[in-house]
C-alpha positions in Angstrom: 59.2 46.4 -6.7 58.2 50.0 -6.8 54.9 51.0 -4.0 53.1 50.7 -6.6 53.4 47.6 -7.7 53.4 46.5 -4.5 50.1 47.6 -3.8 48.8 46.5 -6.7 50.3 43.2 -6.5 48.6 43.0 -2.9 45.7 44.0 -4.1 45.2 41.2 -7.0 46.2 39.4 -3.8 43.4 40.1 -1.7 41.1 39.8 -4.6 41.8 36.5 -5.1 41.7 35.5 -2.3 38.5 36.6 -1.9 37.4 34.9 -5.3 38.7 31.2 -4.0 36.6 32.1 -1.1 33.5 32.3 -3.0 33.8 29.4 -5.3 34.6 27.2 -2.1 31.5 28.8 -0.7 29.3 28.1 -4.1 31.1 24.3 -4.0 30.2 23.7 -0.5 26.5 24.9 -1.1 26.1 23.1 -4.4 27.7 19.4 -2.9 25.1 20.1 0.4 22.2 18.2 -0.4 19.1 20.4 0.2 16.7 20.8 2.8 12.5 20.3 2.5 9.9 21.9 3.9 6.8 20.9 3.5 3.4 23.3 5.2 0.4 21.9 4.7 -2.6 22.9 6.2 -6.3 21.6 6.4 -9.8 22.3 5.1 -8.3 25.5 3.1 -10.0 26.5 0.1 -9.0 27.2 -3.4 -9.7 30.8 -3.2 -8.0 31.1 0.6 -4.5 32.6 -0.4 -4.1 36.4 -1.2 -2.8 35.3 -4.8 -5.6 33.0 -5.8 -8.1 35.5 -4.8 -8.3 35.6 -1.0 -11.2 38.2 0.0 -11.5 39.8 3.9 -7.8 39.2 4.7 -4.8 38.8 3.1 -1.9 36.9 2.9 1.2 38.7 2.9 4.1 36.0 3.1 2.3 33.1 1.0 2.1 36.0 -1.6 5.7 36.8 -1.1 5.9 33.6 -1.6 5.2 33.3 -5.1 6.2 36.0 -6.2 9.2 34.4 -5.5 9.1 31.0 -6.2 6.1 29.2 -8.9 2.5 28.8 -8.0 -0.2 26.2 -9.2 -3.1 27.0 -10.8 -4.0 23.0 -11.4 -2.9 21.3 -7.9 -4.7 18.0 -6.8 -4.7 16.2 -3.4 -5.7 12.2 -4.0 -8.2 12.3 -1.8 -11.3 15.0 -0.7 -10.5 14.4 3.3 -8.2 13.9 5.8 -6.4 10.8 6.4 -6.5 9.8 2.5 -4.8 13.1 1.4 -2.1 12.9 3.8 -1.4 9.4 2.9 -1.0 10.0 -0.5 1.2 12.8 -0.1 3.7 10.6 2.7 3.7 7.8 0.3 3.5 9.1 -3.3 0.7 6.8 -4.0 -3.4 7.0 -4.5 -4.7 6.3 -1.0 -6.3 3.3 -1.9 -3.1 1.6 -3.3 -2.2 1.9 0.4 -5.6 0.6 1.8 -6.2 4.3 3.2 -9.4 4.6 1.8 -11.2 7.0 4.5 -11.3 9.2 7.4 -9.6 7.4 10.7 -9.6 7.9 13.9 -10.4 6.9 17.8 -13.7 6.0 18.8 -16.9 8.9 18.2 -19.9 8.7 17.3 -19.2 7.4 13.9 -16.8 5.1 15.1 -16.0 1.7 13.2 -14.0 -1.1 14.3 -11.9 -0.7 11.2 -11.2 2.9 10.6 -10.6 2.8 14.4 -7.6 -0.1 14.1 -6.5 1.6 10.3 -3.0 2.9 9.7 -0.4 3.0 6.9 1.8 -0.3 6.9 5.1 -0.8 7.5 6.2 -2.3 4.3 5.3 1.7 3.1 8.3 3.7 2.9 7.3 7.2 3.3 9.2 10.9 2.6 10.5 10.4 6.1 12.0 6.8 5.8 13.7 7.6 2.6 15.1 10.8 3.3 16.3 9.5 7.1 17.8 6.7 5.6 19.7 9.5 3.2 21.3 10.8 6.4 18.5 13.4 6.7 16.8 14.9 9.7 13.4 14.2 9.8 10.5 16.1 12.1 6.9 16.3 12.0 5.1 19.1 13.9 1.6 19.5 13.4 -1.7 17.0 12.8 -0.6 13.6 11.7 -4.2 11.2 10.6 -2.8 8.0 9.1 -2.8 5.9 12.7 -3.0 7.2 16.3 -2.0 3.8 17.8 1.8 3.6 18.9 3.4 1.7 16.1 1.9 4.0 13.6 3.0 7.2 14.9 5.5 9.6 13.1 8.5 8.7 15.2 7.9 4.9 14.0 7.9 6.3 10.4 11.0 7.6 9.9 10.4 10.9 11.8 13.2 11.7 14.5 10.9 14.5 16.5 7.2 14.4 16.5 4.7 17.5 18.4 1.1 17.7 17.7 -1.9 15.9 17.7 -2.7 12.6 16.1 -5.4 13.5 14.2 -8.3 16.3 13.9 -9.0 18.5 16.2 -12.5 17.8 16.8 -12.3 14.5 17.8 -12.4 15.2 21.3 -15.1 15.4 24.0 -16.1 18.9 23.3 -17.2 17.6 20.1 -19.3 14.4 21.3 -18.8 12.9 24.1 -18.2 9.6 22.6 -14.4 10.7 21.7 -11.6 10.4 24.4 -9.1 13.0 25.4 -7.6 14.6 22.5 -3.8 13.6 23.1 -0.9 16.5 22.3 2.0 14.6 21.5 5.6 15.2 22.0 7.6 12.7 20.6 5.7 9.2 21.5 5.1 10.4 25.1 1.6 12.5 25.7 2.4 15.6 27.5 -1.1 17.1 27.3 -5.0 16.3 26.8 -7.6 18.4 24.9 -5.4 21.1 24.6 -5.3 25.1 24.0 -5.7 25.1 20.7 -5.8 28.7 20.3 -1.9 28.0 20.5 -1.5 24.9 18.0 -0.4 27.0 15.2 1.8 29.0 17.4 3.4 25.7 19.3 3.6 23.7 15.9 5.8 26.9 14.0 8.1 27.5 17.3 8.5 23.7 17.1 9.3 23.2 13.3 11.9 26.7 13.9 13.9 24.9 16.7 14.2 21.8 15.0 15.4 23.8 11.9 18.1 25.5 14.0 19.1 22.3 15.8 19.9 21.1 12.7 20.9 23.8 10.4 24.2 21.9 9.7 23.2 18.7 8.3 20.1 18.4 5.6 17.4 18.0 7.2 13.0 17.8 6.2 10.2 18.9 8.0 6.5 18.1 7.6 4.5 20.8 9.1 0.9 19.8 8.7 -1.4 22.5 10.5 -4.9 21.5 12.3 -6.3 24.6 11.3 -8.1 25.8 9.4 -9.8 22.6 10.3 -13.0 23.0 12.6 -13.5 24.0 15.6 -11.5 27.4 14.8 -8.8 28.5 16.9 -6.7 31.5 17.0 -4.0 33.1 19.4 -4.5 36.3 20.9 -1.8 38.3 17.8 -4.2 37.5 15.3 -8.2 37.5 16.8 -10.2 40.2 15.0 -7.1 41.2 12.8 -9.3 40.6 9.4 -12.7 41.7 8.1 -13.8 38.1 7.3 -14.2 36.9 10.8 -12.5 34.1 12.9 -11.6 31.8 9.6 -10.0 34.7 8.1 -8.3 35.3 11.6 -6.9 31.8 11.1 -5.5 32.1 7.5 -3.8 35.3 8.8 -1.8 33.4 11.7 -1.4 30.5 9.5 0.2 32.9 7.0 2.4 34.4 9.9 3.9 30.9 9.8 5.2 30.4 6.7 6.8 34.1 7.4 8.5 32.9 10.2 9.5 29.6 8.7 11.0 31.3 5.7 12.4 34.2 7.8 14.5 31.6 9.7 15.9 30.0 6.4 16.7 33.5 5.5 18.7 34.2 8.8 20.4 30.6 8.8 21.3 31.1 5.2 20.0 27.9 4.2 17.2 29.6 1.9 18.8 28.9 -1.6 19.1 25.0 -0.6 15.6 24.9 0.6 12.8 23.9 -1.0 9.2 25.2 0.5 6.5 24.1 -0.6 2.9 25.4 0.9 -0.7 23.6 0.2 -4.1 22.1 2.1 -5.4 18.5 2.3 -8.3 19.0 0.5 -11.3 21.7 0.1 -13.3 23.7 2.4 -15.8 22.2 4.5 -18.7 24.3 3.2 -21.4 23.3 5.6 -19.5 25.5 8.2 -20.3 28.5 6.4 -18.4 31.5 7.8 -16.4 29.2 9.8 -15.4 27.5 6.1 -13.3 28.5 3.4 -13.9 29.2 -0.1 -13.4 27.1 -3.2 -14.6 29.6 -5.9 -14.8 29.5 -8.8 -14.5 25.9 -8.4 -17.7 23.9 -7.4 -18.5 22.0 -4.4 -16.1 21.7 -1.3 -14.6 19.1 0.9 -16.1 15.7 1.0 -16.7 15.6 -2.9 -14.4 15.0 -6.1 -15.5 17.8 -7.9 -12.7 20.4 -8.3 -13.5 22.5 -5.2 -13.2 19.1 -3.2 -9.5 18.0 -4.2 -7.6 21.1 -6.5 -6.1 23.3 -3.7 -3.4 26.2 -3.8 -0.2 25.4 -4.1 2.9 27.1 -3.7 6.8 26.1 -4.2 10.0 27.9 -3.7 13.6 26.8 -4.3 15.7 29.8 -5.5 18.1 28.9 -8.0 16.1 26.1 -9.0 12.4 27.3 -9.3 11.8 30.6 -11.5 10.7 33.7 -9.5 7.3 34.7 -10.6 6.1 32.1 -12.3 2.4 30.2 -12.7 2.2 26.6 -13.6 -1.0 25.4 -15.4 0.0 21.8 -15.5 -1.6 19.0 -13.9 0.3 18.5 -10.6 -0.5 16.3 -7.2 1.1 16.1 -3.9 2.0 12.5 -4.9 4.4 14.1 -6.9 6.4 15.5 -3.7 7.9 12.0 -2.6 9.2 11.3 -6.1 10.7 14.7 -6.9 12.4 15.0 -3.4 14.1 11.7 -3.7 15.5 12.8 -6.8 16.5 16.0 -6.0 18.1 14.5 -2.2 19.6 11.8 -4.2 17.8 9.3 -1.9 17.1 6.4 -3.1 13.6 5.2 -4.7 10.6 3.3 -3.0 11.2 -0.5 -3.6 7.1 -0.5 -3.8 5.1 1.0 -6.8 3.6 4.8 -6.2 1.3 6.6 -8.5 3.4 10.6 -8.4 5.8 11.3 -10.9 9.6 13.4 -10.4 7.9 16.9 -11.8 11.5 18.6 -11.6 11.6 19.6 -15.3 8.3 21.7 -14.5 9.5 23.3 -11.2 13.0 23.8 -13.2 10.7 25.9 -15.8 12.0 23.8 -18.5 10.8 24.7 -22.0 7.9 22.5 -23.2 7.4 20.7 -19.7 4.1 19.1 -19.8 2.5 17.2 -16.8 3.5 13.4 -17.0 0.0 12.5 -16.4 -2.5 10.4 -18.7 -5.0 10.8 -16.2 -5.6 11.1 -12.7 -8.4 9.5 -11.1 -11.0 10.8 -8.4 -11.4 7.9 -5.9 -14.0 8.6 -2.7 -13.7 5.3 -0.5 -13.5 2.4 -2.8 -15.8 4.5 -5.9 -14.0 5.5 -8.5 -15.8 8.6 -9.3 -14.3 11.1 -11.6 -11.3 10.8 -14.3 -9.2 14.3 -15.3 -7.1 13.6 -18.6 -5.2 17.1 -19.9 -8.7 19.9 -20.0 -11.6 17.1 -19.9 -12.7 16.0 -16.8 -15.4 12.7 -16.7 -17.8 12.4 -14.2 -18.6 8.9 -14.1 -22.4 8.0 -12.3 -22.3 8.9 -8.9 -24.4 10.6 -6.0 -22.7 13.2 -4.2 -23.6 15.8 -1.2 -24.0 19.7 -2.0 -24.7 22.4 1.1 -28.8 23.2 1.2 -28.2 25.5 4.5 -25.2 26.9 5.7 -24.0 27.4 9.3 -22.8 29.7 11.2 -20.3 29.9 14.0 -19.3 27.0 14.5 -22.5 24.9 13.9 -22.6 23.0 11.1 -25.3 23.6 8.3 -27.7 20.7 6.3 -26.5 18.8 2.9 -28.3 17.3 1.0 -26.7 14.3 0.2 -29.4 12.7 -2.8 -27.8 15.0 -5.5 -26.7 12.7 -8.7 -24.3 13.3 -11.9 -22.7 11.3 -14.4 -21.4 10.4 -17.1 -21.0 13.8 -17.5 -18.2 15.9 -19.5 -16.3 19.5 -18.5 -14.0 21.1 -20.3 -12.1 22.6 -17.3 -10.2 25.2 -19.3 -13.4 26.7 -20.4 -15.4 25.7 -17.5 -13.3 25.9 -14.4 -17.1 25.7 -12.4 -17.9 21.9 -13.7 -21.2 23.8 -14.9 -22.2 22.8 -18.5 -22.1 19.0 -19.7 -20.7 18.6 -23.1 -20.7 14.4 -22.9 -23.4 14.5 -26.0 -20.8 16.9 -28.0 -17.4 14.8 -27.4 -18.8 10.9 -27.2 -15.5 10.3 -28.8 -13.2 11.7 -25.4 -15.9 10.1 -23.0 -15.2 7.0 -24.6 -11.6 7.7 -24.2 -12.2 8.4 -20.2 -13.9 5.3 -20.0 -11.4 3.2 -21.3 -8.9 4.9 -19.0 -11.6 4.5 -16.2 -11.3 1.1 -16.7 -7.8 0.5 -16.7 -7.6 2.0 -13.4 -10.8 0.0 -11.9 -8.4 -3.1 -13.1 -5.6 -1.3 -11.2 -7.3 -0.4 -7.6 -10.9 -1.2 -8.4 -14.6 0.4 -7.7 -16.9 -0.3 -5.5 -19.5 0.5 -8.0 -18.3 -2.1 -10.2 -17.5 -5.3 -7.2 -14.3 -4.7 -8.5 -11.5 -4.8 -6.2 -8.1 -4.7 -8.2 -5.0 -6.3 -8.6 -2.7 -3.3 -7.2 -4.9 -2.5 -3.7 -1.8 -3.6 -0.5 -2.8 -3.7 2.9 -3.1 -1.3 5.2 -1.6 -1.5 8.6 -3.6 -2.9 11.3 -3.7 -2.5 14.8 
């Protein structure tokens, strides 16, 4: 064999060498199951991300975001507060299939006996107890609100680590002094009372990094559910005064710094292309707050109500590979749809109890015709069934409902009014994104359609309005 040959010989070699390397690299990646990431914070408005229209401070990383992954222009949480939302999105099901019909918590000044004792059963399987029982590693890091007594903490629900606090932030003594000690958790020990919350958001996102690192080896999901922007407003010292809108915009800024570090770890560990991240609130803005609140616009109403700027939220996913870059989705989506689609794509296996989200894979996939596999989805607040949403038309059935008459200001709360009355009345949300301008006396024939649907689910999980109580309700847990 001449030199050259030789060299070239060597050469083809090398090269393919080098070419096994990579497809035992792209094997290894694509038999890894991937890893979940889920950051979702609380009281954020529609209009509270840079890419849905922020305005007085932006939102550089959640804009990266989806510019690099697919963002939702018609995203629902099941419920317009707390607790319900986040049960819905831990078990894949309306929260009052699961009995979590309202806010919970320890005893204040609104206390009740039975949204004191309230939590979400153990026959529930969450996201967590699926995906640990897939071999996963599972951590929560951040405000949990569905049960603050022991045996309903995260670390009895399939979570392996657990830091933050139990539920909101303002239920603590500065608040009323009806409320105990506001507990910071680490793991099911309490490590601190009432807090610097100036650093939750900080301490939750150094948390959720470590726990990432620790485990960068196996698959692994973490929750990272934010107290802010949730009154009473905190921010770290990086980020006070940093935007033109005030202290709230301060706390959308740091919050954004978080999912920049989160995904800026991924990056570094090379474990972004098997990641999927997705970003969204709880529910709408708590208007009442006024420039301590978000904004819902050009949605109406806010938190508390099941008009669109109560329960449609931002959303934002990223999966590279899997999820276009740069895409919108105008399909009806939920965060009930989170448990069923990351079953399927950890290969875990399926509640053995029935949930209300469907596996929306072909629409993050970007598939060609890829509608939203809902008929309807239903606006419950408590027990009353108030709204129904089926594709554009949107049927608000009787109900009263509260709308700000006097804002507040830092940190005090403003007046509602909470007389105000609607229904049945018709919106064609594609035309009408505001819920202004009744149609019901032009379409009698898609009210009547609403209504039957209405029905169906009032047969389901019942209404309040109606003495109905359902045949699909299961009990909550129960301290």
């Amino acid at each position: 064999m001449n030199r050259r040959d030789f060299i070239k010989a060597v050469g083809l070699g090398v090269a393919g060498f080098a070419l096994q390397g990579c497809v035992e690299r792209l094997r290894t990646s694509a038999a890894k199951k991937p890893n979940f990431v889920i950051i979702f914070t609380d009281d954020q408005g529609y209009a509270d991300v840079g890419s849905y229209g922020a305005k007085g401070f932006k939102t550089p990383h959640l804009d990266r975001m989806a510019e690099e992954g697919m963002r939702f222009t018609d995203f629902y949480v099941a419920g317009p507060v707390c607790s319900p939302s986040r049960a819905a999105l831990l078990t894949g099901c309306y929260p009052q299939r699961v009995g979590m019909y309202d806010v919970i918590g320890p005893k204040g000044p609104d206390w009740t006996k039975e949204k004191e004792n309230l939590g979400l059963s153990d026959n529930e399987q969450l996201i967590s107890n699926l995906l640990k029982d897939a071999g996963y590693a599972t951590g929560c890091f951040g405000k949990w609100h569905v049960g603050h007594y022991p045996r309903f903490l995260p670390t009895n629900r399939g979570f392996d680590e657990y830091f933050g606090l139990p539920y909101s932030n303002d239920m603590w003594p500065k608040n009323s002094e009806d409320y105990p000690d506001l507990p910071l958790y680490d793991g099911d020990k309490v490590i601190e009372t009432n807090p610097d919350q100036t650093q939750l958001t900080t301490r939750y996102t150094e948390r959720a990094i470590k726990f990432i690192e620790k485990n960068k080896d196996k698959p692994f999901f973490v929750y990272l559910p934010h107290s802010m922007p949730h009154v009473p407003l905190y921010v770290s010292d990086k980020f006070a005064g940093k935007s033109e809108q005030g202290l709230y915009g301060d706390v959308i800024m740091e919050i954004d710094w978080s999912v920049g570090q989160i995904n800026a770890t991924l990056k570094r560990l090379g474990l972004d292309d098997n990641t999927l991240v997705i970003f969204t609130s709880d529910n709408g803005p708590w208007l009442s707050y006024g420039n301590h609140a978000g904004s819902a616009l050009p949605l109406r109403e806010g938190k508390g109500t099941t008009f669109d700027g109560g329960q449609r939220v931002p959303c934002i996913m990223k999966y590279p590979g899997i999820i276009p870059a740069g895409t919108v989705c105008t399909e009806l989506c939920t965060t009930m749809d989170f448990l069923p689609t990351i079953v399927k794509f950890a290969g875990a296996k399926e509640p053995r109890l029935k949930i209300d989200g469907y596996d929306i894979r072909p629409l993050l996939e970007g598939k060609q015709g890829a509608k939203s596999p809902y008929e309807a989805f239903y606006f419950y607040k408590g027990w009353e069934l108030e709204a129904v949403r089926s594709g554009k038309w949107k049927l608000h059935l009787p109900h009263g409902y509260r709308t700000v008459v006097e804002y507040g200001r830092d940190a005090k709360p403003g007046k509602y009014d909470y007389s105000k009355k609607i229904g049945p009345a018709l919106f064609d949300l594609e035309n009408d994104i505001s819920e202004k301008n009744n149609v019901a006396d032009k379409f009698p024939r898609v009210v009547a359609r609403l209504k039957k649907l209405a029905d169906k689910m009032r047969n389901d999980l019942g209404d309040s309005l109606k003495n109905t109580k359902g045949s699909g309700r299961r009990q909550p847990g129960r301290a």
